[in-house]
Backbone as ProteinMPNN parsed JSONL, in Angstrom:
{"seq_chain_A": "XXXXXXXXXXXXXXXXXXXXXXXXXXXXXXXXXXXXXXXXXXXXXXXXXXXXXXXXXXXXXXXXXXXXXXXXXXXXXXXXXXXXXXXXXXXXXXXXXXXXXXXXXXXXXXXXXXXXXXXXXXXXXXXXXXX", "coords_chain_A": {"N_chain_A": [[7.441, -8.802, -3.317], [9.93, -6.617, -2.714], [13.264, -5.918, -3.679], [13.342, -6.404, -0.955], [14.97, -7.865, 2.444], [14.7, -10.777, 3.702], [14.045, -13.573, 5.643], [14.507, -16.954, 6.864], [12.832, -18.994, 8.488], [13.262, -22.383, 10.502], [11.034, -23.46, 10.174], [9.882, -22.423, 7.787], [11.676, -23.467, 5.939], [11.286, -25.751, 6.273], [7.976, -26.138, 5.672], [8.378, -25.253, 2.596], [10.246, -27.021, 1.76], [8.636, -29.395, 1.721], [6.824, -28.536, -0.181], [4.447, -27.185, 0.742], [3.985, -25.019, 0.557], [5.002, -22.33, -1.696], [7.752, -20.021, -3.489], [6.623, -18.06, -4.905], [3.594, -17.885, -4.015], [3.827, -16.962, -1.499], [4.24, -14.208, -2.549], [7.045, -13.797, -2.835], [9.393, -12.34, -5.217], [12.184, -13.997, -6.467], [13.894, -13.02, -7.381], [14.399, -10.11, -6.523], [14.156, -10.118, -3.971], [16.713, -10.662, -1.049], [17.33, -13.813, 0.227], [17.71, -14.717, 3.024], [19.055, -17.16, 5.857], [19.823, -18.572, 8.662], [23.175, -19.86, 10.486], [21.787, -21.485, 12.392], [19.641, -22.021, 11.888], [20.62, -23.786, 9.177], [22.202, -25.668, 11.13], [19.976, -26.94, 12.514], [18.361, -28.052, 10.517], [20.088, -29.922, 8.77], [21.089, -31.414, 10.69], [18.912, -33.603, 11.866], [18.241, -37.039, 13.092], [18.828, -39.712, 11.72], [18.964, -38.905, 8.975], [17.84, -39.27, 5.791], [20.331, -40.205, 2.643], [19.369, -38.723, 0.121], [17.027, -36.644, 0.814], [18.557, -34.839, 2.834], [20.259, -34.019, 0.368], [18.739, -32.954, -0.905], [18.043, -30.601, 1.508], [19.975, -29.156, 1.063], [20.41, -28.52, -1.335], [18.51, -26.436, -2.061], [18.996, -24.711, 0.207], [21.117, -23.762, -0.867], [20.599, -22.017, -2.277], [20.069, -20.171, -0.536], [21.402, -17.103, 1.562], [23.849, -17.571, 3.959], [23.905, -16.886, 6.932], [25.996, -16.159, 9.337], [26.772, -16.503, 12.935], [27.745, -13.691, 14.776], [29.197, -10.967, 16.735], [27.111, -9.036, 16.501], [24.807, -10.296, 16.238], [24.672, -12.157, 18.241], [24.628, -10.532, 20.374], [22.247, -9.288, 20.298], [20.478, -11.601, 20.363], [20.837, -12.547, 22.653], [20.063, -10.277, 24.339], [17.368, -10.913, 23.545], [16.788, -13.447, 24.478], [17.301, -13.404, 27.223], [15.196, -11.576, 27.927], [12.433, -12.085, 26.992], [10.426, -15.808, 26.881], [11.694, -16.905, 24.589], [13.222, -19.625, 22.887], [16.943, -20.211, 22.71], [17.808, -20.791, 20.026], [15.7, -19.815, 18.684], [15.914, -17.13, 19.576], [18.488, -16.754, 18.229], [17.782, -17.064, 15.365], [16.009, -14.787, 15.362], [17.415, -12.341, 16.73], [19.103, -12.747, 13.769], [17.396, -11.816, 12.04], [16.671, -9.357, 12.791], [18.851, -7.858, 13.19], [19.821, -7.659, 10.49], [17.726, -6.189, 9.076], [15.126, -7.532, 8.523], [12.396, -8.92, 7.072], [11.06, -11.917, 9.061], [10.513, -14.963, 7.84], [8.119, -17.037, 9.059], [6.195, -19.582, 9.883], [5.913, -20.598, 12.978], [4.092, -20.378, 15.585], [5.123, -19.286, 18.487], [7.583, -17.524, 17.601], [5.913, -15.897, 15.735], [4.491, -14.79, 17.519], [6.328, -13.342, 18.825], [6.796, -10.464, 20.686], [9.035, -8.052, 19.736], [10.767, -4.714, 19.961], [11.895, -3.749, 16.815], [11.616, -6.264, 15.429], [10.083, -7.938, 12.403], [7.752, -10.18, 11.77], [6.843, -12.452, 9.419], [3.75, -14.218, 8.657], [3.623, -17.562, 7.073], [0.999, -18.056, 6.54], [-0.298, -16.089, 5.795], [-1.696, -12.901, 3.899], [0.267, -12.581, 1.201], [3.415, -10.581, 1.145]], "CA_chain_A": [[8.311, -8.157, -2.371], [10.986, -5.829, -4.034], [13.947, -5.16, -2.898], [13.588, -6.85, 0.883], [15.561, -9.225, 2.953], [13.792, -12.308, 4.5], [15.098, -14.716, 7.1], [13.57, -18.101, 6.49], [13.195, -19.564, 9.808], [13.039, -23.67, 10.385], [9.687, -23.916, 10.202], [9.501, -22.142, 6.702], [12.514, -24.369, 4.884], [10.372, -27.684, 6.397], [7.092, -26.156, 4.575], [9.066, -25.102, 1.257], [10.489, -28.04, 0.808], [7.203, -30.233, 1.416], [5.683, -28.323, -1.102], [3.157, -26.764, 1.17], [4.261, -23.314, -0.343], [6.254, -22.118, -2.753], [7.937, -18.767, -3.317], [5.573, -17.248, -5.664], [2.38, -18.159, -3.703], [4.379, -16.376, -0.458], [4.678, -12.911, -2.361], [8.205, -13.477, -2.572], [10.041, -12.507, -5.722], [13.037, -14.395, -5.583], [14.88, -11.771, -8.189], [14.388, -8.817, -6.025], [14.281, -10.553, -2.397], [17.829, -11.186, -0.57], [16.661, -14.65, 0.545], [18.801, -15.173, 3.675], [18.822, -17.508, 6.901], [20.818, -18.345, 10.191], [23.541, -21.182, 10.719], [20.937, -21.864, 13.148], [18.591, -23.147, 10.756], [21.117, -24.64, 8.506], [22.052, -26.77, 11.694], [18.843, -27.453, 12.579], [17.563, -28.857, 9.348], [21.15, -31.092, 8.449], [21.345, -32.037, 12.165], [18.294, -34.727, 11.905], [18.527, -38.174, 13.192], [19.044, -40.832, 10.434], [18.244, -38.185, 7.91], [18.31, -39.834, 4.67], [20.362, -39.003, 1.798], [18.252, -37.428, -0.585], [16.371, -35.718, 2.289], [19.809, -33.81, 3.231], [20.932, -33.216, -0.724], [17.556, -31.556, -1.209], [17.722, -29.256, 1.646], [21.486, -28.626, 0.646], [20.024, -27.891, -2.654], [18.019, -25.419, -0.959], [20.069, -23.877, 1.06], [22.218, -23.191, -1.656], [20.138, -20.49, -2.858], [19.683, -18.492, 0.428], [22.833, -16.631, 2.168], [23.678, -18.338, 5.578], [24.06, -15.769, 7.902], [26.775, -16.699, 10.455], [26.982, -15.74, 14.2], [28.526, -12.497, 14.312], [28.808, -10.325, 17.809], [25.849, -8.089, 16.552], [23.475, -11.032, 16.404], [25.127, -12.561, 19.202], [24.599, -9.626, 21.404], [20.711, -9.2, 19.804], [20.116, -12.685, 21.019], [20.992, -12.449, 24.366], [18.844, -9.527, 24.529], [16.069, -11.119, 22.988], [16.895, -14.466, 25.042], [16.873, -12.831, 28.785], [13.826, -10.535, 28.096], [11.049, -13.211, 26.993], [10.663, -16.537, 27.016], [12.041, -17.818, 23.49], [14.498, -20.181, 23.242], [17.912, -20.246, 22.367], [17.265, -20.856, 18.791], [14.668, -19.442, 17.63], [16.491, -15.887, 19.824], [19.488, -16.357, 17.55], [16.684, -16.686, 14.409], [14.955, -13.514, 15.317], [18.185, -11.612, 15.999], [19.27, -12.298, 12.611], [16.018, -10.906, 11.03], [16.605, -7.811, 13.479], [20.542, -7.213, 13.206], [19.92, -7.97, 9.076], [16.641, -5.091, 9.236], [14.744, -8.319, 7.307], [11.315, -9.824, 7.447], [11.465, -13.185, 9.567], [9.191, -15.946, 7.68], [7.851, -18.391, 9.889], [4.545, -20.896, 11.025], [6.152, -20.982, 13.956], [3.186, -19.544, 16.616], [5.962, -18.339, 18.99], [8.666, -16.541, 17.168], [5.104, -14.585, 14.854], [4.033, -13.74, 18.485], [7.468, -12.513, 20.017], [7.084, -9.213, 20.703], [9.982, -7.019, 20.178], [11.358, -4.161, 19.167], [12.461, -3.994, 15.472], [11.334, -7.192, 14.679], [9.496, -8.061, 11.562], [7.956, -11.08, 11.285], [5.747, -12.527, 8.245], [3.535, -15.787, 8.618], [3.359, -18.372, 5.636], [-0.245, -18.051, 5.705], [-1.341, -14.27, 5.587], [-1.075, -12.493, 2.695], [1.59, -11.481, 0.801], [4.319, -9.167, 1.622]], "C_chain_A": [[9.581, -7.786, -3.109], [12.031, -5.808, -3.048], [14.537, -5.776, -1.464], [14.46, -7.967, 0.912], [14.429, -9.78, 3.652], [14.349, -12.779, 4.54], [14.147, -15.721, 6.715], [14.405, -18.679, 7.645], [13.075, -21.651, 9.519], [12.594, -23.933, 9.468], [9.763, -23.686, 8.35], [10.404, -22.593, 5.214], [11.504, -25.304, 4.813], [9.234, -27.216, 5.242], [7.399, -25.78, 2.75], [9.435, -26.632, 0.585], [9.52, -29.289, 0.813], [6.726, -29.564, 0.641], [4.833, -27.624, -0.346], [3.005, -25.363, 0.714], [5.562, -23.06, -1.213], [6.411, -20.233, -2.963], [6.907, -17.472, -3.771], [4.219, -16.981, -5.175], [2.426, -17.242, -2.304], [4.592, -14.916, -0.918], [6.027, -12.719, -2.865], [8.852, -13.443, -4.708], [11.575, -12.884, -5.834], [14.47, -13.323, -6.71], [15.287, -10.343, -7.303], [14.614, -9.085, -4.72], [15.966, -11.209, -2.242], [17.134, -12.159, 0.128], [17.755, -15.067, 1.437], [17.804, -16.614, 5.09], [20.116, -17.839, 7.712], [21.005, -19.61, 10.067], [23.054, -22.168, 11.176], [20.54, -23.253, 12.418], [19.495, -24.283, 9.811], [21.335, -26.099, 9.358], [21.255, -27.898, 12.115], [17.961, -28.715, 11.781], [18.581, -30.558, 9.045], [21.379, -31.864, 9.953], [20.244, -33.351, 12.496], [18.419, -35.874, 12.182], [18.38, -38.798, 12.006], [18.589, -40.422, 9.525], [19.106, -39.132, 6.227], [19.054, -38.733, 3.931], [19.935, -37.957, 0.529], [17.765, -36.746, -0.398], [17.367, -35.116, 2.455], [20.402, -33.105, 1.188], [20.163, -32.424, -0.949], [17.526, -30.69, -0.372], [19.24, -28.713, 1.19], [21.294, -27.653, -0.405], [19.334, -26.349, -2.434], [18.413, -24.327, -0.29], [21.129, -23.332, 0.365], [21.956, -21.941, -2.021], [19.677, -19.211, -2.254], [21.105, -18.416, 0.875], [22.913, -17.343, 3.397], [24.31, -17.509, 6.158], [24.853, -16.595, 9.003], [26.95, -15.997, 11.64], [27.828, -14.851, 14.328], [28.325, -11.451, 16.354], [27.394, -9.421, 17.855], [24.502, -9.12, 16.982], [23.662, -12.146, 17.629], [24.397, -11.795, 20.174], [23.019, -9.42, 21.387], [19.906, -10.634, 20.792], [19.765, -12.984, 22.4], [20.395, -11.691, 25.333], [17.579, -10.045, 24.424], [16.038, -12.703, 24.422], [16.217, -14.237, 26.834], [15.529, -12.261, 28.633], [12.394, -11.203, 27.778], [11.601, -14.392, 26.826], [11.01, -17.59, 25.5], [13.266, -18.262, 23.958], [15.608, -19.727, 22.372], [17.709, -19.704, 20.626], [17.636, -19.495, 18.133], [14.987, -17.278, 18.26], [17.565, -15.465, 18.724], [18.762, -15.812, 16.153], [16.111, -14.973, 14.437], [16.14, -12.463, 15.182], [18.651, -11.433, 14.502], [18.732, -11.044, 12.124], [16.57, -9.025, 11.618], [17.922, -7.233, 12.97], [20.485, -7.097, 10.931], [18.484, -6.467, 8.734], [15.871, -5.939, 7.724], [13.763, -8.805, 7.837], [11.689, -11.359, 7.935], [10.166, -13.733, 8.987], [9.035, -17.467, 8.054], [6.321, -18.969, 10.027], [4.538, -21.149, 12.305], [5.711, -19.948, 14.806], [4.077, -18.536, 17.916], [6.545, -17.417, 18.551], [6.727, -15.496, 16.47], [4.321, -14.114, 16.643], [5.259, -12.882, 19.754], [7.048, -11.319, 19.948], [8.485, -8.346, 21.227], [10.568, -5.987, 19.353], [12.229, -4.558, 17.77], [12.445, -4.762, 14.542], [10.15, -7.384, 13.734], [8.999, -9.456, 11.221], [6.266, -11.481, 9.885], [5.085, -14.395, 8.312], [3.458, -16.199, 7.333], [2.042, -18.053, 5.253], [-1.164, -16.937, 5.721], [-0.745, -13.873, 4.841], [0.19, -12.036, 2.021], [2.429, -11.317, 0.957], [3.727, -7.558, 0.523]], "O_chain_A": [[10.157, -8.495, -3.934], [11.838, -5.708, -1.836], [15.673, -5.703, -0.994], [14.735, -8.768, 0.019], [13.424, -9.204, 4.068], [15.325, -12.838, 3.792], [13.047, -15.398, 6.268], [15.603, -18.844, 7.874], [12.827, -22.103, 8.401], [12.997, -24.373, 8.391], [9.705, -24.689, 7.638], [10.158, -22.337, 4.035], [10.921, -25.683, 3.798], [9.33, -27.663, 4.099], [6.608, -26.085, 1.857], [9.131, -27.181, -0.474], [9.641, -30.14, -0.068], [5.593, -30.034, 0.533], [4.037, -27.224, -1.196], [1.947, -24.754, 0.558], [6.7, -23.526, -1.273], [5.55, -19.392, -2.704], [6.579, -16.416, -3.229], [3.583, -16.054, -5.675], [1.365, -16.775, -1.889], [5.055, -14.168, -0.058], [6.309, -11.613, -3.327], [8.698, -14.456, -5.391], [12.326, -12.078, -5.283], [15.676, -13.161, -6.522], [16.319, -9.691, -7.46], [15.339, -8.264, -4.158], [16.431, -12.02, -3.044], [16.207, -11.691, 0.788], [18.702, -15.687, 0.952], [16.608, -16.882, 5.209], [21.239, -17.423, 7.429], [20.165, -20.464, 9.782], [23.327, -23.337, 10.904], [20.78, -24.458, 12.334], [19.136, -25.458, 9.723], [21.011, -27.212, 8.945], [21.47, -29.11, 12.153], [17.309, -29.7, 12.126], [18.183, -31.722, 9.062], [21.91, -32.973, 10.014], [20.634, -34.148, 13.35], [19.001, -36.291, 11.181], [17.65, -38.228, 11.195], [17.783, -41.126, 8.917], [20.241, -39.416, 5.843], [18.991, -37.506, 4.002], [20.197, -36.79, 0.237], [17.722, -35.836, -1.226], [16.991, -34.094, 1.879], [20.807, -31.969, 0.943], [20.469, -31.258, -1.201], [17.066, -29.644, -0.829], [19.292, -27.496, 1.014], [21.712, -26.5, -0.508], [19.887, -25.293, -2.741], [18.042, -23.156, -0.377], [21.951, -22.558, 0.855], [22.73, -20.987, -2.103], [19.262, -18.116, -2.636], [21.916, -19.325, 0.696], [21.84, -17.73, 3.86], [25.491, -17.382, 5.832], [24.358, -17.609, 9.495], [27.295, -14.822, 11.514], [28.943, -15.198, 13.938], [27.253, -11.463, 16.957], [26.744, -9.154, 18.865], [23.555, -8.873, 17.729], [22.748, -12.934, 17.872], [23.53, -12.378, 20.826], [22.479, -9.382, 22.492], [19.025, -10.559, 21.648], [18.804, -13.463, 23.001], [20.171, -11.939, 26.518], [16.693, -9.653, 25.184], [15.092, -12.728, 25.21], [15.215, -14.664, 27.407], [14.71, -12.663, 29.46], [11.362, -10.811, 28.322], [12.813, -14.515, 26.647], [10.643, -18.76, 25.389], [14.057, -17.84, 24.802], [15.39, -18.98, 21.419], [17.525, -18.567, 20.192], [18.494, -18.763, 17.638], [14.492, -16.333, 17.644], [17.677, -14.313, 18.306], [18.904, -14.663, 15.734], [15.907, -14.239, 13.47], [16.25, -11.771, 14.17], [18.652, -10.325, 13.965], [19.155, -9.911, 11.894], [16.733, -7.97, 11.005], [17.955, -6.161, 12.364], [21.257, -6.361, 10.318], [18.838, -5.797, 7.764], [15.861, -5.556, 6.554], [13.87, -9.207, 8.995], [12.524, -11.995, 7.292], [9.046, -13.337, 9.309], [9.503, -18.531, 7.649], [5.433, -18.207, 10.409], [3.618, -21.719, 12.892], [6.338, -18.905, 14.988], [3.773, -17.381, 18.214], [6.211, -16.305, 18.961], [6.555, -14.375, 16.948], [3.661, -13.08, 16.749], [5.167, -12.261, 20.813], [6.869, -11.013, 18.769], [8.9, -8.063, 22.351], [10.873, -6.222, 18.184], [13.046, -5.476, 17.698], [12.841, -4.612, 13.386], [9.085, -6.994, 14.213], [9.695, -10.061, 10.406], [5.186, -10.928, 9.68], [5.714, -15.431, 8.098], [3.248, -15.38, 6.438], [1.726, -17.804, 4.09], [-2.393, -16.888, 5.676], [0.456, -14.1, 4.699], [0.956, -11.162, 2.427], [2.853, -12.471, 1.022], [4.248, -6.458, 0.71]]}, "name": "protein", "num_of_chains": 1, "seq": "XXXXXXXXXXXXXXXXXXXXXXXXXXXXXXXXXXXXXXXXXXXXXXXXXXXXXXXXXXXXXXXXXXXXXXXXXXXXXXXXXXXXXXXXXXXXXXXXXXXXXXXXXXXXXXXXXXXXXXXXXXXXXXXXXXX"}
């Protein structure tokens, strides 16, 4: 994948950093790909009950190397759209705006967000080919 942005939702930090995939096996060159995600997720992941600390420096570590997209009125306003009009949650609405307001593949496992349907959105599962 040349060139593109990708949103790395929850779901697709949790399987990265288990090992269950890795960038190269996903398609993703990480030279050419803007590798972003949403405060969302950052909260999401560091927000864990009694998350150890090695478990939090590694996704830190992690997280260091994608952009963290911060709530902004565009993806605010995307959300709220996306929020009222089907039934995703909160979240995983702010998640998708990103991808949409950013004009970036969303990569997720997560069976809801790869079946939202909505305008503009792009999303890419972990386990179909490519990009």
């Amino acid at each position: 994948m040349n060139g593109t942005n990708i949103v790395f939702d929850t779901c697709a930090v949790i399987k990265l950093l288990n090992r269950q995939y890795d960038m190269s096996s996903l398609g993703i060159n990480v030279d050419d790909a803007k590798l972003l995600t949403s405060v969302i997720v950052r909260m999401e992941l560091l927000s864990k009950p009694n998350l150890p600390t090695s478990e939090e420096r590694h996704i830190r570590e992690f997280l260091n190397d994608l952009i963290i997209v911060p709530l902004d009125e565009a993806v605010e306003q995307k959300a709220v759209e996306i929020r009222r009009a089907t039934s995703a949650k909160l979240p995983d609405s702010i998640i998708a705006a990103t991808a949409i307001v950013l004009d970036a593949f969303l990569l997720t496992d997560d069976a809801k967000l790869l079946n939202l349907s909505w305008p503009e959105l792009r999303t890419h599962g972990m386990t179909t080919a490519a990009f």
